[in-house]
N, C-alpha and C positions, 0 to 999 in steps of 0.2 A: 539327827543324821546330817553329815556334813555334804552342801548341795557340791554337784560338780562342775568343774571349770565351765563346761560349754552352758549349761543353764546358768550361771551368776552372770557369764556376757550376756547372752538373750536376755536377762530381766533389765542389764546396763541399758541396752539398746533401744528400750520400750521406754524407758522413763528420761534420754535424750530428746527421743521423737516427743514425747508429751512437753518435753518443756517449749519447743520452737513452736510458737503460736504462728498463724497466716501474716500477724502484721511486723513478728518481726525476719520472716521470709521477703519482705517489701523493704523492709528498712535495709538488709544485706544487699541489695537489687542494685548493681552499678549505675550511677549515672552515665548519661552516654548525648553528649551535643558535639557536633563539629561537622566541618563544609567540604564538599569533596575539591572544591578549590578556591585558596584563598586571596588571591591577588589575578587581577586582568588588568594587560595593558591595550587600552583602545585609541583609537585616531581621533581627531577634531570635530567629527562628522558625531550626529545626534545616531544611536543603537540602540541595544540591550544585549543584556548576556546574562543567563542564566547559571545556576548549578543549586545541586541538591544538598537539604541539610537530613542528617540523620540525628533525631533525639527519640529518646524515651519517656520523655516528659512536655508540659504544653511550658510555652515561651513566648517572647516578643521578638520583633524584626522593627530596630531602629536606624536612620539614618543621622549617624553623628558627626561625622564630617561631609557636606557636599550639600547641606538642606540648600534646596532651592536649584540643583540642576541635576539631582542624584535622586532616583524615586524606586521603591518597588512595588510589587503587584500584590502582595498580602504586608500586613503586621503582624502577624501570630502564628504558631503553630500550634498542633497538640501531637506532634508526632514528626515521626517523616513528612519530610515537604519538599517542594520543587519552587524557589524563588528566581524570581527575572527581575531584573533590574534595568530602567531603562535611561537614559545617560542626553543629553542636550547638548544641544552643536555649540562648540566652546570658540569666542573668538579673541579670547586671551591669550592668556601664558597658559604652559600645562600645569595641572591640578591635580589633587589627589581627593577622593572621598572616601568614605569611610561607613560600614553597615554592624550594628553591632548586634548580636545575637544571644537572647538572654533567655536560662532559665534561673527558678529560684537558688539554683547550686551552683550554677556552670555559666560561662560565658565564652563567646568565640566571634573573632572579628572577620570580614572580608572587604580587602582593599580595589579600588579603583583607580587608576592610575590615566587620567585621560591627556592627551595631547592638544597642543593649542592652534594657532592661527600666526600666534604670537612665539618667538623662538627666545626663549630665555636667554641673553646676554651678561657675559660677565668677563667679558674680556681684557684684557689688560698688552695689550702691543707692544708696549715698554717694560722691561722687566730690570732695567737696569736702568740709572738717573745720575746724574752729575749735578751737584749743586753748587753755584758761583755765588760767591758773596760780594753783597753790595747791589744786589741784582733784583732784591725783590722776593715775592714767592714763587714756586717752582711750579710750573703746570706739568702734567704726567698725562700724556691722551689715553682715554678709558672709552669703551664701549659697555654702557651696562643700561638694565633697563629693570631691574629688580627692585623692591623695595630699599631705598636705604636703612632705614634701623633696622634692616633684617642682616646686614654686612657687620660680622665682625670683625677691629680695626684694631691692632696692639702696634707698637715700637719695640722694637731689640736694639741695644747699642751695642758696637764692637768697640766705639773707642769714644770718651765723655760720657756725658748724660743728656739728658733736655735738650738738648738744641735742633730737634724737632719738635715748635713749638705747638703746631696743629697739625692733621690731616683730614681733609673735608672731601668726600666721594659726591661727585656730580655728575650728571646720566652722562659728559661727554669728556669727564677730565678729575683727574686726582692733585689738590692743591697743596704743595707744599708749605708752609711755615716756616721759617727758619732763623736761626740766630746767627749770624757771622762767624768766621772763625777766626779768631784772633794769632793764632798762631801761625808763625812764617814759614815752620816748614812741614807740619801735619798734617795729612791727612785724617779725615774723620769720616766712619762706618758706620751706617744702622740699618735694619731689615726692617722695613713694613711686611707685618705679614696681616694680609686680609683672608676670609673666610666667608661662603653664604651655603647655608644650606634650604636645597629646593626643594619646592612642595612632594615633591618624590622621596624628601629623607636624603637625597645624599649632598655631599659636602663637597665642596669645590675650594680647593687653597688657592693662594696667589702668594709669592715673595716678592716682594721687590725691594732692589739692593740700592740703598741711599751714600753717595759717594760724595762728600764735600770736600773741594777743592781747600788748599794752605790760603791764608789772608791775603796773597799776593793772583790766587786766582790759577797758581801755572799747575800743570796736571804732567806736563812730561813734552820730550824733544815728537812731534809726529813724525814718524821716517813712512816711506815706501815700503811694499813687499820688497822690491828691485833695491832699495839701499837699505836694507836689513841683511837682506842673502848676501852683498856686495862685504858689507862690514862684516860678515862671518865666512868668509872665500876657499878658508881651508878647510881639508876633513875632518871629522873630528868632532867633539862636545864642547861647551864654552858655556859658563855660565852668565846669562846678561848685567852686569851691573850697571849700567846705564837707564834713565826713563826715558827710556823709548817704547813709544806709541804708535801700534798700527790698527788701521778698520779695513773691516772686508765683510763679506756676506760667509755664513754658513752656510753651506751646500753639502751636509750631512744630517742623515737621519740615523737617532740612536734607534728607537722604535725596530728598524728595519731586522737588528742583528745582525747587522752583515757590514759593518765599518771598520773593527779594527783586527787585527791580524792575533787571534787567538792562537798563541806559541805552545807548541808541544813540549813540554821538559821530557820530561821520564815516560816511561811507560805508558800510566796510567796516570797522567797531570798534566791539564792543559790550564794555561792561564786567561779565563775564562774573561776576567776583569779587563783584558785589553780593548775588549770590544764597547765594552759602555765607556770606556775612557777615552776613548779614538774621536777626533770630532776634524773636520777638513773647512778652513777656511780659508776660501779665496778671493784675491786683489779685487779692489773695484773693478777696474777693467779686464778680470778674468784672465788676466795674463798670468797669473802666477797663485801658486797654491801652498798653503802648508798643513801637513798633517800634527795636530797637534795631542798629547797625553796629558790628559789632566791629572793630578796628582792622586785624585782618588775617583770613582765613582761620581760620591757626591759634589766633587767640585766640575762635576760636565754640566755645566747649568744652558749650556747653550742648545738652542732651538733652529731648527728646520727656518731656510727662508727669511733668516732674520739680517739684520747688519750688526756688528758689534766693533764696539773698542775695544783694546786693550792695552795697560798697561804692564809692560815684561818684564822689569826687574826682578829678576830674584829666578825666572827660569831660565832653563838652560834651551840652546838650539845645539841641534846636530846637522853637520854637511855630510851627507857621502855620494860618491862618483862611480858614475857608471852606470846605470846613470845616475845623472846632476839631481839632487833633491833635499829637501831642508824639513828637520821635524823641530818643534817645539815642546819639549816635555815641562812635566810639576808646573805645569799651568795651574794654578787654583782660581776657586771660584772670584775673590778678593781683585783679582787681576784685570776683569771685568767690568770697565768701567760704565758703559752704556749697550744695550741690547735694544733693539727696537723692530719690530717684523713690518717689512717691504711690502708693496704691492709688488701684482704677479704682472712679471715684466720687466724689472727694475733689473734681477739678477742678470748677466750680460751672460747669453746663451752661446754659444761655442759648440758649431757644428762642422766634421769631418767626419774623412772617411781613415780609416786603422792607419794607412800607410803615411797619414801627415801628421800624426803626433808626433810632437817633438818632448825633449825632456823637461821643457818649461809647461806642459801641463800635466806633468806627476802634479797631483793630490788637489785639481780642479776638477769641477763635475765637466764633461763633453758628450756630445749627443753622437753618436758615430752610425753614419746614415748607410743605405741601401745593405742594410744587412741582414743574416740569415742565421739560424742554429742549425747547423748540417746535418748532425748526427741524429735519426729521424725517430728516438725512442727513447723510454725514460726521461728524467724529470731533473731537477735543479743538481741534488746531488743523488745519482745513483751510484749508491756503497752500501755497504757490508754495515745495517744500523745493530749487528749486535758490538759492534766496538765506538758507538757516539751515547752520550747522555741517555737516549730513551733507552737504554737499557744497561743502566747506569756503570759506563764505563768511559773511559775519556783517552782513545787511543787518533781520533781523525777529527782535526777543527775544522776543515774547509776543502773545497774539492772544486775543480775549475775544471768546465766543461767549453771546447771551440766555440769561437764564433766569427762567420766567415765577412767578408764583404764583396758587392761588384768587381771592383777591380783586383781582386785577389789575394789582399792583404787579410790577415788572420790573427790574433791573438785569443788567449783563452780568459774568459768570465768569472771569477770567486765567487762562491757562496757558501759563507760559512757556516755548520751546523747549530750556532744558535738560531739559524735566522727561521723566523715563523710561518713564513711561505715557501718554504726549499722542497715540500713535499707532503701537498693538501689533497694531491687525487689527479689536481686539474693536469691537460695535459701541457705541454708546450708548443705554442705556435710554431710553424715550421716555412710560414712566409714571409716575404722580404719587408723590411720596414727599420724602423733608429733602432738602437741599443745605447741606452744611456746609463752615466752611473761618474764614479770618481773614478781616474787614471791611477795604477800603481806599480811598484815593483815589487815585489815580493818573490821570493823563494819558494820551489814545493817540491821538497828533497825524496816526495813519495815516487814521483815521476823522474827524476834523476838526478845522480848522485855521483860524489868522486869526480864531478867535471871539473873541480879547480884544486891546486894544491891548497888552501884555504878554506877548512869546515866553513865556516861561517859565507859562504859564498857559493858552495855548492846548491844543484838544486832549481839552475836558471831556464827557467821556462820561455825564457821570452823579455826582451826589453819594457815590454811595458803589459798591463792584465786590467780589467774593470771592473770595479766593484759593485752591482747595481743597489740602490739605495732604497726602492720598494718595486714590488712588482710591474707596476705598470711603466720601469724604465726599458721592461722589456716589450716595447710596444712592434711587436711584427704580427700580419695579417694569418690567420690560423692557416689556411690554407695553402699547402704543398704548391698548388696551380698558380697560386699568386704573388711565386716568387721570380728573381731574376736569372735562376738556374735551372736547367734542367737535367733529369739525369738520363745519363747512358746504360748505367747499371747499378742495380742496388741489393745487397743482401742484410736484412737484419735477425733473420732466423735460421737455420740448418732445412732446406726446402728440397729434400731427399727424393727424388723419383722412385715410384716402384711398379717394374724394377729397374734396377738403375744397376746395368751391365759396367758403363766405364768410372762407373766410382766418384759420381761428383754430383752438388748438389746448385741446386737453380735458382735465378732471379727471385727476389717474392716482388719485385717491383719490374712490371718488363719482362721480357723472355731473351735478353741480350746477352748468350754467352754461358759459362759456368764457372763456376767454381770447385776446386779440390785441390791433391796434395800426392804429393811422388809417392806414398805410401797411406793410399784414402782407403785401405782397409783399417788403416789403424786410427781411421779418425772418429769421436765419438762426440754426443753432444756434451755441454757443459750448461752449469747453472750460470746466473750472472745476477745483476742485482736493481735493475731497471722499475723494479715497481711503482709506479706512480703515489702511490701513499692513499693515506697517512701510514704511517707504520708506529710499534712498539707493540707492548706486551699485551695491550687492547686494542687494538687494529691489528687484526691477524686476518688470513681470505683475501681471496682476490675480489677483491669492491668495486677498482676500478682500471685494471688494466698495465698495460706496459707503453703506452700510446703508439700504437703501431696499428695504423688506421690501413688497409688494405685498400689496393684503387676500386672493390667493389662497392667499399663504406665499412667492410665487416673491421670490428673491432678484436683485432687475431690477440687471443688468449683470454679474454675479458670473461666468455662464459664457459669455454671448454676446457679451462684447465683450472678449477676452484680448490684445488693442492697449492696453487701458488699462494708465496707468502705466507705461509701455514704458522710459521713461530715469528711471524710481526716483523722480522729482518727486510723484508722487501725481496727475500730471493724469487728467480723465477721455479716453476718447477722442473725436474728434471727434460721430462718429455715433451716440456713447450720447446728446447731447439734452442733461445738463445743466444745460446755461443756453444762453438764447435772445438774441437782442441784434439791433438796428440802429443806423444811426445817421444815419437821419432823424429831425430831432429840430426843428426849425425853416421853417417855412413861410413865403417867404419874400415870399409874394406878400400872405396877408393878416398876414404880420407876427406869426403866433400860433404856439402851440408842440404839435408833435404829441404822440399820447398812448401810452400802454398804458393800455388799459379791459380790467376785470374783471366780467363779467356774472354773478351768481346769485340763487337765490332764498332767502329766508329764511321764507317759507309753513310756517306749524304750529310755528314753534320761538318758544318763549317762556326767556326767561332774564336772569338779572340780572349777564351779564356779556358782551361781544362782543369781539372782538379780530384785528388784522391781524397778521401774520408776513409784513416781506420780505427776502431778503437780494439785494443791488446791489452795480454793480462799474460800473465804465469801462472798457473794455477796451482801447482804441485805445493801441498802442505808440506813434504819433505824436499822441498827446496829444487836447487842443481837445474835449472831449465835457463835456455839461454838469452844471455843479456844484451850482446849486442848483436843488428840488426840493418838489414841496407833492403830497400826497394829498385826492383829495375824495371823498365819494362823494355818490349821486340816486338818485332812482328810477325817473329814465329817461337814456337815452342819449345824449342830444342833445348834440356837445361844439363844437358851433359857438358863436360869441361872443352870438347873441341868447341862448343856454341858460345865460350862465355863473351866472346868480344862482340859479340852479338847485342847482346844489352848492354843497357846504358843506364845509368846512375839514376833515379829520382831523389834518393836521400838517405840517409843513413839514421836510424834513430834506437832510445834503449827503450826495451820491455820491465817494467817491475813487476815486481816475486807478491804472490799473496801476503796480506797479514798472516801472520801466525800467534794464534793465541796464547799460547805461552813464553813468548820473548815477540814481541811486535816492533820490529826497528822502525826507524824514522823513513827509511827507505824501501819499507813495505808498503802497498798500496793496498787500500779496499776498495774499489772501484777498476775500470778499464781505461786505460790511457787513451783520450781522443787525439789524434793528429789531421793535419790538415796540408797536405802536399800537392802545390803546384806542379802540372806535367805539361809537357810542351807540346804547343800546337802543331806538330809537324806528326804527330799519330793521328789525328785526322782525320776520314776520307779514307781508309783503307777497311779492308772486308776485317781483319782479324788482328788484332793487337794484345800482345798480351803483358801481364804481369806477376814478377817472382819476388815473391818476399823471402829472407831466408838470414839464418844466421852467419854472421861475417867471422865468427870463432868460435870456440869450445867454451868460452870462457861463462861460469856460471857463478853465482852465489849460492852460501850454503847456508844462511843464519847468521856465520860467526861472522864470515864478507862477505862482499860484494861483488867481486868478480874474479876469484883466485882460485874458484873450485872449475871442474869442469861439467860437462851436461851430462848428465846422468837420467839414460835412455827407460825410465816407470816414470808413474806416479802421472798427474794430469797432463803436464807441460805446457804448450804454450795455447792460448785461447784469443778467436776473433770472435766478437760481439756484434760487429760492423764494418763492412766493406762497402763505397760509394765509390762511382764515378762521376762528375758532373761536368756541366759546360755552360758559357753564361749562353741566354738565349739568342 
């Protein structure tokens, strides 16, 4: 009888199980060794540190590297175990040990990485060397204190062979050897490159550029910064054919990202590479500067703090006026005849205050004293981060935020979106102290536009703007208290009474006065984009705030509004307030333009300085909100047309239109425009003073232009982020 299906698998199943004996259920049994952490880094000072191994099997605990100041507290396991390790006050260099962990199958290491007493040296000062013939050997000043046979030493030649006939590393200098060069008008090229890798495993390169002079010794005519710019007088490109040789100090940091003026092409294409290519070196005596372009990335060979020669032939300079300024481009690295880094000190420091630069320190670093960041919120650059790099789009390089000083002089700040400190969290000091960096000119066609019949020339913010070269150029005292202004009135949020019968919203700084708008039923609040960071697509929440410190200490928005920043952008959220906006803007029955008025009092303050802070925006995604823009203020309120002779001019300025994501022009902005307007001391001393912002025409952009369309009464319109009054103390 033929057995059925379910009985021939049950008899399968009984004679599988009989074949798997106990020992080979053990032999299938995974191995299993390893450390819940495999590397610690500790300081100089004698410890221990623990962590736990997980095995399945018995093993040994070896120390392989470090016998004799590396110990631990078992050699074996049979299992799970808990190893310490306890480690010896090191008064050398740092060190590394080593514990190696064995069973018969399996093996797993854990490193030590201790610190020393002793700072590993491998420095090299000189990165660039001239070698004269007939002269002898060439000494190169070295700081090193490592082992020599642990340095590796090769030769590259750019031009002959041999004629570096040795190089010998000594704890306080690098020795040249050399053959003469027989040749009367050659130049000859070779690169040392050295290499040491540290008891840590990592590797530390050095190049240095070997440059021997033609048989007669001459390298080139040395001119001045002043008879270089003199010999090139007109505007214009010129290519140098001449050896002419000038030295100056670098006072530019590639590191920083914030050096050279990354250009917007198209849409979505910024030319990224200007920035690492950008390098500023200025005259001995600081008198004069030039921004130079190296030809590629890799020929920026030059460093922070250093002195260098250079030999120009073969680059071009550019003059252009208006100001007066001189660039250097297709500099390469070859060009570079000697580099050598300075003591601190030597660089000649150059300090004023905004109003005394002149055009002879375009592209020198200047320390520019008793000064202030007005605008008391947000961080380096607050903009719109779904149109920069972190979220991979390349619509806004750079974004220049006021910076005031004592005497009333003002220019704005660059910081361009590569730079790696524009937006960590921290917040920005907002007390008086220097602002240091490179002097520049540049364009920023976000902020305005059409101001010259010459594209290329539109865009001018201002005579002259500062580059800062790392954080601490912005060295001002954190605290508001501790600067040389103080204010009369300040609003950085929508501070809405309730209820609040006459339609206006109140100081967050002070109780001096109010703020609102000829039609404050139609005003609402808006987002803005002030987030202190970090932001992108993994820093989303609010972590750390918009730095808007309140006079109680409270940190306003930091815990109560955790919607902010929600998609990494940095925006704020709706209902933190902001920035306010309408977009009634136009009256259309008498023809005249509605306002935002600022009411306060200036009673008991006497001073020889007064000043406005506002930052503005457009906000309408479909365009048409108005462009141009005049400030007045009086000392009464009346804004109908019998009143207008009434007020009096503070200044006229334009508003930019949002980005727009699907066509984003050059003269759209992602950020709020800061301005900084002097007002005159003769408002004063009076109980009520006021102020009307308001559009001076109809005239709007629509996308396609710039000011041809008219104001078209929906959509967000015009938005304030920031209103300040202040006074020097």
């Amino acid at each position: 009888m033929r057995p059925s299906l379910k009985y021939t698998v049950y008899i399968f199943l009984l004679i599988l199980a009989a074949s798997c004996s106990v020992d080979d259920a053990k032999y299938l049994q995974r191995d299993e060794l390893g450390a819940t952490r495999r590397e610690f880094y500790v300081d100089a000072n004698s410890g221990s540190v623990s962590f736990d191994v997980y095995a399945n099997k018995s093993g040994s605990i070896n120390v392989v590297a470090g016998d004799g100041w590396l110990h631990t507290d078992i050699s074996s396991f049979a299992g799970d175990a808990t190893v310490t390790v306890e480690y010896l006050y090191n008064e050398g260099l740092p060190r590394q040990g080593m514990i190696l962990l064995e069973t018969e199958s399996r093996k797993d290491t854990v490193r030590v990485m201790q610190e020393g007493l002793q700072s590993e040296l491998f420095e090299f000062p000189q990165t660039s060397v001239v070698v004269y013939n007939g002269l002898g050997d060439t000494e190169v000043p070295v700081e090193c204190n490592v082992p020599q046979e642990e340095v590796e030493i090769s030769v590259q030649y750019m031009d002959g062979s041999g004629w570096i006939r040795s190089v010998t590393l000594l704890e306080d200098k690098l020795v040249l050897s050399t053959e003469d060069n027989a040749d009367p008008s050659m130049r000859r090229i070779a690169y040392i490159h050295l290499s040491h890798t540290d008891s840590w495993g990592r590797v530390k390169p050095v190049l240095i550029r070997v440059t021997q002079t033609p048989s007669d010794n001459s390298l080139g005519d040395e001119v001045s910064f002043a008879e270089l710019r003199a010999l090139y007088g007109e505007d214009g490109s010129s290519i140098i054919e001449d050896d002419y040789c000038i030295t100056g100090y670098v006072v530019s940091r590639t590191e920083s990202g914030n050096m050279g003026e990354n250009e917007v092409f198209t849409i979505n294409y910024i030319d990224y590479a200007a920035d690492t290519q950008t390098v500023y070196v200025e005259s001995e005596d600081g008198a004069y500067g030039f921004r130079i372009r190296t030809a590629t990335s890799e020929d920026n060979v030059f460093h922070p703090d250093t002195k260098v020669k250079m030999l120009l032939n073969g680059a071009s300079i550019r003059r252009e006026s208006d100001p007066e300024r001189y660039m250097l481009e297709d500099v390469t690295s070859a060009m570079v005849l000697e580099s050598a880094a300075v003591a601190e000190g030597e660089i000649p420091v150059k300090q004023m205050h905004i109003g005394d630069i002149k055009d002879s320190d375009i592209y020198t670093y200047v320390t520019l004293l008793d000064c202030e960041i007005p605008v008391r919120k947000g961080c380096l650059t607050p903009i719109n981060e779904g149109y920069t790099r972190l979220f991979n789009s390349n619509r806004v390089s750079k974004f220049p935020i006021i910076v005031r000083d004592i005497q009333g002089g003002s220019l704005y700040m660059y910081t361009n979106t590569t730079c790696p400190y524009r937006r960590t969290g921290a917040r920005l000091p907002y007390g008086k102290g220097s602002v240091s960096g490179i002097v520049v000119h540049e364009k920023y066609r976000s902020f305005i536009d059409k101001d010259n019949p010459d594209e290329d020339l539109c865009g001018n913010i201002g005579r002259y703007q500062i580059r800062h070269t790392r954080y601490e150029d912005i060295a001002l005292e954190d605290d508001f208290e501790n600067s040389f202004s103080a204010l009369l009135t300040e609003y950085r949020y929508m501070n809405v009474p309730d209820p609040n019968p006459d339609g206006v919203w109140l100081p967050t700084y002070g109780d001096n006065g109010y703020f609102t708008h000829t039609k404050s039923s139609d005003c609402y609040p808006a987002t803005e984009y002030s987030y202190l960071g970090p932001c992108g697509s993994t820093n989303k929440g609010n972590v750390n705030g918009f730095g808007i410190i309140l006079p109680d200490g409270t940190d306003y928005g930091k815990a109560e509004f955790p919607n902010a920043n929600s998609d990494g952008k940095g925006a704020s959220a709706y209902n933190m307030k902001l920035s306010w906006r309408t977009n009634k803007w136009w009256d259309t029955t008498t023809d005249r333009p509605e306002y935002w008025i600022i009411e306060f009092s200036t009673a008991g303050v006497s001073s020889d300085r007064v000043s406005m802070q506002l930052a503005t925006h457009n906000r309408s995604q479909d365009l048409r909100d108005p462009r141009y823009w005049a400030a007045e203020w009086s000392f009464q309120g009346d804004v109908s047309a019998d009143a207008d002779a009434q007020w009096h001019l503070i200044g006229e300025y334009v508003v930019p239109d949002v980005g727009i994501d699907a066509n984003t022009l050059i003269n759209q902005c992602l950020g709020f425009k800061q301005m900084d307007f002097p007002l005159p001391t003769e408002i004063l001393g009076h109980d009520k003073v006021y102020i009307r912002l308001h559009p001076v025409s109809k005239a709007a952009g629509s996308g396609y232009d710039y000011d041809e369309s008219t104001i078209k009464q929906s959509g967000n319109g015009n938005a304030i982020s920031y209103f300040a009054i202040r006074y020097n103390k």
